[in-house]
Short mmCIF file of the C-alpha atoms (twelve columns), coordinates in Angstrom:
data_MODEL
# 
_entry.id   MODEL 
# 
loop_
_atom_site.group_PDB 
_atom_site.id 
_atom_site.type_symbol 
_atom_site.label_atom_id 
_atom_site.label_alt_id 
_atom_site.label_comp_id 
_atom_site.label_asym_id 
_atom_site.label_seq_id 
_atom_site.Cartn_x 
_atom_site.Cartn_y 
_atom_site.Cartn_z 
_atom_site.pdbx_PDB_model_num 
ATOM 1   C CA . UNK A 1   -12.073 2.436   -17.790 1 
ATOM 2   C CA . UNK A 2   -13.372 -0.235  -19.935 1 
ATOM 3   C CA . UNK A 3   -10.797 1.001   -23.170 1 
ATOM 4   C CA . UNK A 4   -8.046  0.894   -20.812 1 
ATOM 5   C CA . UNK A 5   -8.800  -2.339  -19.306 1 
ATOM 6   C CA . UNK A 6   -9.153  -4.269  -23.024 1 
ATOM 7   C CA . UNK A 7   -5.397  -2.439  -23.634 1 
ATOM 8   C CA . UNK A 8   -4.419  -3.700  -20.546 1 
ATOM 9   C CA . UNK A 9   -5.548  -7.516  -21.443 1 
ATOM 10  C CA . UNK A 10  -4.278  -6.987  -25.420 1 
ATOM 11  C CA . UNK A 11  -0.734  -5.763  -23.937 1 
ATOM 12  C CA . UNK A 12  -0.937  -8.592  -20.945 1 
ATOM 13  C CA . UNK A 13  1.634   -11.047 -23.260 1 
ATOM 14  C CA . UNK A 14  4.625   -8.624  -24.063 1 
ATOM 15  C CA . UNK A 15  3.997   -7.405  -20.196 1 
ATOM 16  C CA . UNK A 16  4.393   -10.865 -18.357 1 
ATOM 17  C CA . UNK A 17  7.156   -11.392 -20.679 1 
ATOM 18  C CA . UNK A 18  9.056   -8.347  -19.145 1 
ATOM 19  C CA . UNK A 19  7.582   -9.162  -15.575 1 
ATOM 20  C CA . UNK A 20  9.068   -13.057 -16.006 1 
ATOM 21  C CA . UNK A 21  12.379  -11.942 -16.934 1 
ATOM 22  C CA . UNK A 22  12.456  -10.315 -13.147 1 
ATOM 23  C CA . UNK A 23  12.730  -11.286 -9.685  1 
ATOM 24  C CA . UNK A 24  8.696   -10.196 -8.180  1 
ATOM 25  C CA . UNK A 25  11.187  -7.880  -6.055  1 
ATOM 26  C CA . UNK A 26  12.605  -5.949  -8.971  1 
ATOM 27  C CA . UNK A 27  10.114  -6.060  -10.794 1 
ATOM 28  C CA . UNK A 28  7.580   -4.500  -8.013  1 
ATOM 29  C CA . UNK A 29  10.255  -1.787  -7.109  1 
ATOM 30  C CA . UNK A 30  9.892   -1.286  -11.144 1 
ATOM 31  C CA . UNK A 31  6.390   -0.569  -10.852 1 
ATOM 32  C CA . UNK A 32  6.157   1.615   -7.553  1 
ATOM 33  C CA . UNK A 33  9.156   4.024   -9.447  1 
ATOM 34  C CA . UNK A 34  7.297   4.042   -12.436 1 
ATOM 35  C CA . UNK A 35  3.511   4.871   -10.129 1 
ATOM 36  C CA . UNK A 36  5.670   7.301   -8.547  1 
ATOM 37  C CA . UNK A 37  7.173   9.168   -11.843 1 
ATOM 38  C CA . UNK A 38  3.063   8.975   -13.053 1 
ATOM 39  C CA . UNK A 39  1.893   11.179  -10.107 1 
ATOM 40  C CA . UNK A 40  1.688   8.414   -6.687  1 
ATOM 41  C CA . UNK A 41  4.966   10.141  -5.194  1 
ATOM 42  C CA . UNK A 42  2.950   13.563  -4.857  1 
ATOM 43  C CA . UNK A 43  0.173   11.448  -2.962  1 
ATOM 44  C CA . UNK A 44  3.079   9.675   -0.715  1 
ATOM 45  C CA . UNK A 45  3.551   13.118  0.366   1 
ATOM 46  C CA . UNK A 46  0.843   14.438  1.249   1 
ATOM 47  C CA . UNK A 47  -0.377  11.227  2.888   1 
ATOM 48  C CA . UNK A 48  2.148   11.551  6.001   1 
ATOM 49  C CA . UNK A 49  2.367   15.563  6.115   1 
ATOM 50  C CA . UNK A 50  2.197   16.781  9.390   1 
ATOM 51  C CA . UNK A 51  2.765   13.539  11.216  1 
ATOM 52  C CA . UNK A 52  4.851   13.391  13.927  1 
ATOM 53  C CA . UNK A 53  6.196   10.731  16.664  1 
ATOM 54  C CA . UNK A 54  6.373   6.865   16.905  1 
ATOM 55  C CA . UNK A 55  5.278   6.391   13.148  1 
ATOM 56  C CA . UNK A 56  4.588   2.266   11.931  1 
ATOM 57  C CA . UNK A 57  5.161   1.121   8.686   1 
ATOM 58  C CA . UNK A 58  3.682   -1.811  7.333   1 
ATOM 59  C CA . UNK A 59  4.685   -3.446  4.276   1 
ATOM 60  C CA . UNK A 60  7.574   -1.463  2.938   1 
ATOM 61  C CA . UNK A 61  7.977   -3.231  0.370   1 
ATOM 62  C CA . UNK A 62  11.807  -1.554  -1.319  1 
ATOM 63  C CA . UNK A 63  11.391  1.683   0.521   1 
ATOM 64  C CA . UNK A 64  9.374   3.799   -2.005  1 
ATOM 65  C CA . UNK A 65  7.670   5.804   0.940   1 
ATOM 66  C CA . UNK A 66  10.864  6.222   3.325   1 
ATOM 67  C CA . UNK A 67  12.051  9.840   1.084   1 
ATOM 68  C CA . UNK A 68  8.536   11.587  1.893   1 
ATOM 69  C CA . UNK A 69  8.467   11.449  5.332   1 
ATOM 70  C CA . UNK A 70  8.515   14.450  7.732   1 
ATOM 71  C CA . UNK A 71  11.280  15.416  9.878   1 
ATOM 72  C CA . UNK A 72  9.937   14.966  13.516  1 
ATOM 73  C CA . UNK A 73  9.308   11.279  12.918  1 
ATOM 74  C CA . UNK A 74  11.166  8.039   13.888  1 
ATOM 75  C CA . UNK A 75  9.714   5.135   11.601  1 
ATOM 76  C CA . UNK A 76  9.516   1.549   11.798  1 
ATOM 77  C CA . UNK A 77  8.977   -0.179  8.747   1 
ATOM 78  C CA . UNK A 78  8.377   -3.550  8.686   1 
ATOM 79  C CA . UNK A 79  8.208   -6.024  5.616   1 
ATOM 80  C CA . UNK A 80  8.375   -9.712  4.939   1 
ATOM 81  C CA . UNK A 81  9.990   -10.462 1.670   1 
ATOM 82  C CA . UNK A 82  13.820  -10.191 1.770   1 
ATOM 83  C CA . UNK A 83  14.717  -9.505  -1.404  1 
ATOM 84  C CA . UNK A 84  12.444  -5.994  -0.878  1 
ATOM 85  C CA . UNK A 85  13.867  -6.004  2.444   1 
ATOM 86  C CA . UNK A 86  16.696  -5.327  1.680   1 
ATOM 87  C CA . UNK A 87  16.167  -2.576  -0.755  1 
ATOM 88  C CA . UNK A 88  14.545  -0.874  1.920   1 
ATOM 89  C CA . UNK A 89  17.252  -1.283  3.873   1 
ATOM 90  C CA . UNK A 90  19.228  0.709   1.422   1 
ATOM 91  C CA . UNK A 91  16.848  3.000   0.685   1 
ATOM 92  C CA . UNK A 92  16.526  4.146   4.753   1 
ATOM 93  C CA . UNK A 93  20.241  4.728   4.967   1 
ATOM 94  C CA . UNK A 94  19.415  7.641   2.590   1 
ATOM 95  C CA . UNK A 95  16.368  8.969   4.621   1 
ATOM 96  C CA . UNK A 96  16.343  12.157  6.255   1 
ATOM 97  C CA . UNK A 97  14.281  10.090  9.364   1 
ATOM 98  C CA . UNK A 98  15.350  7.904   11.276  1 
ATOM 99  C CA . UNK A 99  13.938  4.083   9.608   1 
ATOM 100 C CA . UNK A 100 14.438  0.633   11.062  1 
ATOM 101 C CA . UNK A 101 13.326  -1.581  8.943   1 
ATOM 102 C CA . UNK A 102 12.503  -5.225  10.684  1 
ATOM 103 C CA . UNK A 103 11.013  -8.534  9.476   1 
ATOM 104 C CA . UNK A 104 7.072   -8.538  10.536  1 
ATOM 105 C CA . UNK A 105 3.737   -9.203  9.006   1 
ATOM 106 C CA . UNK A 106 1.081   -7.107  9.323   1 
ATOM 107 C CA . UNK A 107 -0.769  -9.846  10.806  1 
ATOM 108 C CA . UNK A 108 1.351   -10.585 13.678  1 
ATOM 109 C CA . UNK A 109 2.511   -7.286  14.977  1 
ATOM 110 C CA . UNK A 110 5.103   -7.840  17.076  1 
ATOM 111 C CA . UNK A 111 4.876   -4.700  19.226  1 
ATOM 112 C CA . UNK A 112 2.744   -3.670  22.705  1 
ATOM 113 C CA . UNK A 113 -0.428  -2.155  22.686  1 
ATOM 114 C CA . UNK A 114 -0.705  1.481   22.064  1 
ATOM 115 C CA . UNK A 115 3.015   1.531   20.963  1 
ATOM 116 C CA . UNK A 116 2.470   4.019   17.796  1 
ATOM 117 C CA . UNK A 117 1.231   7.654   17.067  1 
ATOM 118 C CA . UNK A 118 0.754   6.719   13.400  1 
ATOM 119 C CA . UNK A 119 0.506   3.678   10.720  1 
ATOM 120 C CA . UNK A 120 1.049   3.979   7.212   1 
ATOM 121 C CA . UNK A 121 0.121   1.407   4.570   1 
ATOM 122 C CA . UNK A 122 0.829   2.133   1.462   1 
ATOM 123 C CA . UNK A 123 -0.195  -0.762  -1.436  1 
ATOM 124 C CA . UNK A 124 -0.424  -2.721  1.261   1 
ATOM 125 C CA . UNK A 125 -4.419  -4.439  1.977   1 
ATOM 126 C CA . UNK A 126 -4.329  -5.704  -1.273  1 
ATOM 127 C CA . UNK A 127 -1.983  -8.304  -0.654  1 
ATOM 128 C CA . UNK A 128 -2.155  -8.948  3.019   1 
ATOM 129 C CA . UNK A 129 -3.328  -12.687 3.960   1 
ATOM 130 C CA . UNK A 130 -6.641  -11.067 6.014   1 
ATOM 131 C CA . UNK A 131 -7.499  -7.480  6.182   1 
ATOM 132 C CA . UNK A 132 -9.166  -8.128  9.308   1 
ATOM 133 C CA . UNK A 133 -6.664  -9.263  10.949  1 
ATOM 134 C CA . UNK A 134 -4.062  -6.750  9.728   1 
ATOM 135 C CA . UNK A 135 -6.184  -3.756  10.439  1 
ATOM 136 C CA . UNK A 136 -7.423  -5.428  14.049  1 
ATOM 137 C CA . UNK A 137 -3.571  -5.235  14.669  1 
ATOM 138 C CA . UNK A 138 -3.375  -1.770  13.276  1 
ATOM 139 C CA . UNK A 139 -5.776  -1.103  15.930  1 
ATOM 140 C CA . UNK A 140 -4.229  -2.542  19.055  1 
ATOM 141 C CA . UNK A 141 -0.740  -1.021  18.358  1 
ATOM 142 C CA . UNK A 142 -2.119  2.660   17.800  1 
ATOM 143 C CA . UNK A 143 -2.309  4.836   20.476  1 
ATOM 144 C CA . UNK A 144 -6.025  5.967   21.111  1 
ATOM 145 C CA . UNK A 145 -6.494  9.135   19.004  1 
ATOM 146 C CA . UNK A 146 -3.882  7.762   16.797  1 
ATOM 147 C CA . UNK A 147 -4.006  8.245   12.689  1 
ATOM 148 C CA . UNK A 148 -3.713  5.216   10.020  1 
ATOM 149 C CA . UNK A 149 -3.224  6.547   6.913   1 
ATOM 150 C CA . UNK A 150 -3.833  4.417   4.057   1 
ATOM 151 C CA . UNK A 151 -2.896  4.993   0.576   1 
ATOM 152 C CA . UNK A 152 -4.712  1.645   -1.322  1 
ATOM 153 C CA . UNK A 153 -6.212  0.362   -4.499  1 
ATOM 154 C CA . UNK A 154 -9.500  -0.306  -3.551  1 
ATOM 155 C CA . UNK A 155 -12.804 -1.622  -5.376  1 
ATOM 156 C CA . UNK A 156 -14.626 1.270   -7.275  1 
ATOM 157 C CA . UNK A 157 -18.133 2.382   -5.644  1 
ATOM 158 C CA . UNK A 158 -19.417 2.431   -9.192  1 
ATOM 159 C CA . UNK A 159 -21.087 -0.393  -10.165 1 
ATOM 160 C CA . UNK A 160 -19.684 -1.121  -13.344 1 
ATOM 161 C CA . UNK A 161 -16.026 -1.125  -12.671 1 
ATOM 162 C CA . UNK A 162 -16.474 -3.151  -9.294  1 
ATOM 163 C CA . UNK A 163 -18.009 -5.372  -11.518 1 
ATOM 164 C CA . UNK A 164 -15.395 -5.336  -13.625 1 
ATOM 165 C CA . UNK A 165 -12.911 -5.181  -10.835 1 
ATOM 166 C CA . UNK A 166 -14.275 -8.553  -9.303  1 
ATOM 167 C CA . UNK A 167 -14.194 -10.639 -13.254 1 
ATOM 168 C CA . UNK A 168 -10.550 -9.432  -13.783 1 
ATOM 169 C CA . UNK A 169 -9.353  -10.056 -10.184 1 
ATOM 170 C CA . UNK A 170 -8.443  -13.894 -10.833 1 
ATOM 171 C CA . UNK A 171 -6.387  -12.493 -14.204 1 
ATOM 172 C CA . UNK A 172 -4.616  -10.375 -12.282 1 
ATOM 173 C CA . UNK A 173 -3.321  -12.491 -9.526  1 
ATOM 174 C CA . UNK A 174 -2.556  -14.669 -11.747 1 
ATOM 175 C CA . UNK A 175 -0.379  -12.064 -13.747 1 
ATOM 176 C CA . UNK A 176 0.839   -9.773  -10.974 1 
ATOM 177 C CA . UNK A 177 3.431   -12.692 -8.919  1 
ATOM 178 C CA . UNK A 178 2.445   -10.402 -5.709  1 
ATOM 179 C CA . UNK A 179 -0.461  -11.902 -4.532  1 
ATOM 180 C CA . UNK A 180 -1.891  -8.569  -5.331  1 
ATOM 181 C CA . UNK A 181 -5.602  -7.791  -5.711  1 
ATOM 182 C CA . UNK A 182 -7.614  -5.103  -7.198  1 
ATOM 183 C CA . UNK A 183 -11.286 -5.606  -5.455  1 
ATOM 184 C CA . UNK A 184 -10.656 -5.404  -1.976  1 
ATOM 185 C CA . UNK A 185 -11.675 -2.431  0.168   1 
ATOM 186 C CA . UNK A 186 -11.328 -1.659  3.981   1 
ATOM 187 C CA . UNK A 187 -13.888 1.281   4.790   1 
ATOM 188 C CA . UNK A 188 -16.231 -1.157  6.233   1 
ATOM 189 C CA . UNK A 189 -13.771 -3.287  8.385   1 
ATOM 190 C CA . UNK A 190 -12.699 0.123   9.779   1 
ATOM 191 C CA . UNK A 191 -15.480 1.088   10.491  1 
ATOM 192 C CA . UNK A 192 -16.165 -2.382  12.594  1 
ATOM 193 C CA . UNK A 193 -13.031 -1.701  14.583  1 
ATOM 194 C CA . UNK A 194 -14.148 2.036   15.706  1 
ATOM 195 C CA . UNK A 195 -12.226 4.127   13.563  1 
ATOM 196 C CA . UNK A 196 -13.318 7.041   11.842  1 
ATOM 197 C CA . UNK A 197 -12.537 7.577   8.293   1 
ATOM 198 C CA . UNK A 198 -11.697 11.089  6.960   1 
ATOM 199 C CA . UNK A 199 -11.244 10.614  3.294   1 
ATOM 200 C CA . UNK A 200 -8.808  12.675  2.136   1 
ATOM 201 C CA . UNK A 201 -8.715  12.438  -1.861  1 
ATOM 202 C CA . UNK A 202 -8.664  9.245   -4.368  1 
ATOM 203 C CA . UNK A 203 -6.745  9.015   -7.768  1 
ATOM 204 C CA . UNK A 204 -5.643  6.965   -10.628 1 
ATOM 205 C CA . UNK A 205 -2.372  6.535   -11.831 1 
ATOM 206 C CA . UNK A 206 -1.124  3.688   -14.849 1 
ATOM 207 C CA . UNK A 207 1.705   2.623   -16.161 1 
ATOM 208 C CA . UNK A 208 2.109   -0.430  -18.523 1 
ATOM 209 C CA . UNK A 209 2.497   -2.892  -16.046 1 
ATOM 210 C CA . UNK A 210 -0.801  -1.907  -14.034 1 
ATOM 211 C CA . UNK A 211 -4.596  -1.705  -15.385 1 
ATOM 212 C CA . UNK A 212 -6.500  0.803   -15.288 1 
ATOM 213 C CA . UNK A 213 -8.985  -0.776  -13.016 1 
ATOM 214 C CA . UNK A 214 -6.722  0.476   -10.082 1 
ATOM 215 C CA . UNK A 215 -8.322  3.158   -7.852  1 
ATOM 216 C CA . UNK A 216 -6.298  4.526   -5.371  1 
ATOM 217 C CA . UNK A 217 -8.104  5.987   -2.324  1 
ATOM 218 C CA . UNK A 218 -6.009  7.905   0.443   1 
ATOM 219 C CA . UNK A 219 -7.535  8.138   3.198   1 
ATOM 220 C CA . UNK A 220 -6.758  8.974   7.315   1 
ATOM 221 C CA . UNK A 221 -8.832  6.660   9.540   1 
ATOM 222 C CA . UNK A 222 -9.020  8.386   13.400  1 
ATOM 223 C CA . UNK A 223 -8.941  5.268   16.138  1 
ATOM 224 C CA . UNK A 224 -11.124 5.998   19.145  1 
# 
């Protein structure tokens, strides 16, 4: 991971040049196409398999997940930016679900309590103001015995690349125009709220806009 990273930093000029010459919401829809065409769309799918129901989606960014979800769902995506918001909007006209897409933050859900059979966050935790108070939420919109699935970035359990993880972060904010951030990781708030966390695989993806130091964990986290 350390080879990839120093590429990452030596090819950081001729990248930000591309990334200025875009709006952030091009330029993220860019990114999630180009994740996708590397191996994430394969990961979208299996995350939401077999779900069925009242299905929340937070943070949908332009849309990317809208395509892999099951028939026997009716989704509700929402997502603040409205530049991306409106991509998504296009992009659930061609879903095979039925999506409304809304303004929201994950935040300030805007729903009752135990309103949802499923969440789905996908690239999500890393940019939200507080995890805590997303996830808390998360929690009081589920229904009891309701799935989150997550598909995230998250800090590396090995010492060396958290370490690494937690030097770069300030780099990469500073690069990335999404407020993104690669060290963050929400097993242990999770845990805190009750849920229980069936991991289901982790991966790594890159393309020349991301570093390598991105760990992608997909997990399903159970709420009591």
């Amino acid at each position: 991971m350390l080879r990839e990273l120093v590429h990452f930093v030596r090819s950081a000029p001729s990248a930000a040049r591309q990334r200025n010459s875009m709006s952030p919401a091009a330029l993220l829809d860019l990114v999630e196409s180009r994740l996708d065409l590397a191996g994430k769309a394969r990961w979208r799918t299996a995350l939401v398999a077999g779900l069925t129901g009242e299905i929340l989606e937070i943070g949908a960014g332009s849309g990317a997940m809208f395509s892999h979800y099951p028939q026997g769902v009716r989704v509700t995506a929402i997502e603040p930016n409205e530049a991306l918001r409106a991509l998504a909007v296009r992009r659930a006209g061609e879903a095979a679900v039925p999506v409304d897409v809304r303004a929201g933050f994950g935040e300030d859900l805007r729903f009752p309590d135990a309103s949802f059979d499923g969440v789905v966050c996908s690239s999500v935790l890393c940019c939200v103001r507080s995890v805590e108070e997303t996830l808390g939420e998360i929690a009081r919109v589920l229904k009891p015995r309701g799935s989150l699935l997550l598909l995230e970035h998250v800090k590396s359990d090995r010492l060396v690349a958290g370490a690494l993880q937690e030097v770069f972060n300030p780099i990469w904010r500073a690069l990335n125009r999404q407020g993104c951030n690669m060290n963050r990781d929400p097993r242990a708030v999770l845990r805190a709220l009750g849920f229980t966390i069936e991991v289901v695989g982790s991966f790594q993806v890159f393309t020349p806009e991301m570093p390598a130091a991105f760990e992608n964990l997909v997990m399903r986290a159970v709420r009591a």
